[in-house]
C-alpha positions in Angstrom: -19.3 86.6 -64.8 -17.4 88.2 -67.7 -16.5 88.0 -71.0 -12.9 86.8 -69.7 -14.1 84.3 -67.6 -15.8 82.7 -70.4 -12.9 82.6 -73.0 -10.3 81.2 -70.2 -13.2 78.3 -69.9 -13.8 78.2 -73.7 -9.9 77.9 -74.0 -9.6 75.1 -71.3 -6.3 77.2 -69.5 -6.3 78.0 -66.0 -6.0 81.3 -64.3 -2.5 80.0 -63.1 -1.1 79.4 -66.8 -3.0 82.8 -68.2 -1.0 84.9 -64.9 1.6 82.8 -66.2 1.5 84.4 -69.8 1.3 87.2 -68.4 4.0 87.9 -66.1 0.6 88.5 -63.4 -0.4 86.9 -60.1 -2.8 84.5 -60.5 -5.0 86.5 -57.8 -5.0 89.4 -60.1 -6.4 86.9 -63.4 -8.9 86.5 -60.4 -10.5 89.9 -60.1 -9.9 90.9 -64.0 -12.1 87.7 -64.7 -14.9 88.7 -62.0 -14.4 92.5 -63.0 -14.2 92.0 -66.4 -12.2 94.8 -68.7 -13.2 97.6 -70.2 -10.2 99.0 -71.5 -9.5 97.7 -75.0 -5.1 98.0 -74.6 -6.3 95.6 -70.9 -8.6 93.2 -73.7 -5.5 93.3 -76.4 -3.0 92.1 -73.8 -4.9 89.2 -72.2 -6.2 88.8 -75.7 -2.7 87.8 -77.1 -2.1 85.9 -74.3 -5.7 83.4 -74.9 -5.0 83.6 -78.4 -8.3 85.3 -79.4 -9.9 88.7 -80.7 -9.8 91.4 -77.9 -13.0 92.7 -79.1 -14.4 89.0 -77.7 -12.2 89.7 -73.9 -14.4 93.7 -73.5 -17.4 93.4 -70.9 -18.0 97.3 -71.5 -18.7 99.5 -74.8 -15.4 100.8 -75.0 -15.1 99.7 -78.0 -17.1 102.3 -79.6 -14.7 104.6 -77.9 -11.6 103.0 -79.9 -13.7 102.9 -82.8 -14.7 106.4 -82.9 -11.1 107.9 -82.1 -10.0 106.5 -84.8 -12.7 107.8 -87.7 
């Protein structure tokens, strides 16, 4: 699975409540947690919604992307 499935477990909340957070179908929760995200803005949004470091939500290396952009 992904990074985002795990955290929604680890955070005991349903993909219901999450869509719920964030204004999103719950089908859509669906295929982001099978998917998993990539994008760091996609892993700061859910990430304020779970509560937890968007760094922990990214499946991909896009975080050395961010990183480097910046320095």
């Amino acid at each position: 699975m992904s990074a985002l499935h795990d955290m929604i477990a680890i955070k005991k909340i349903s993909q219901a409540e999450l869509a719920k957070r964030l204004n999103i179908s719950q089908p859509a929760v669906s295929v982001m947690a099978k998917k998993g995200i990539i994008n760091v803005k996609t892993a700061r949004r859910y990430a304020k919604a779970l509560k937890c470091n968007p760094i922990l939500l990214l499946d991909e290396m896009d975080i050395i992307s961010e990183y480097s952009s910046r320095y």
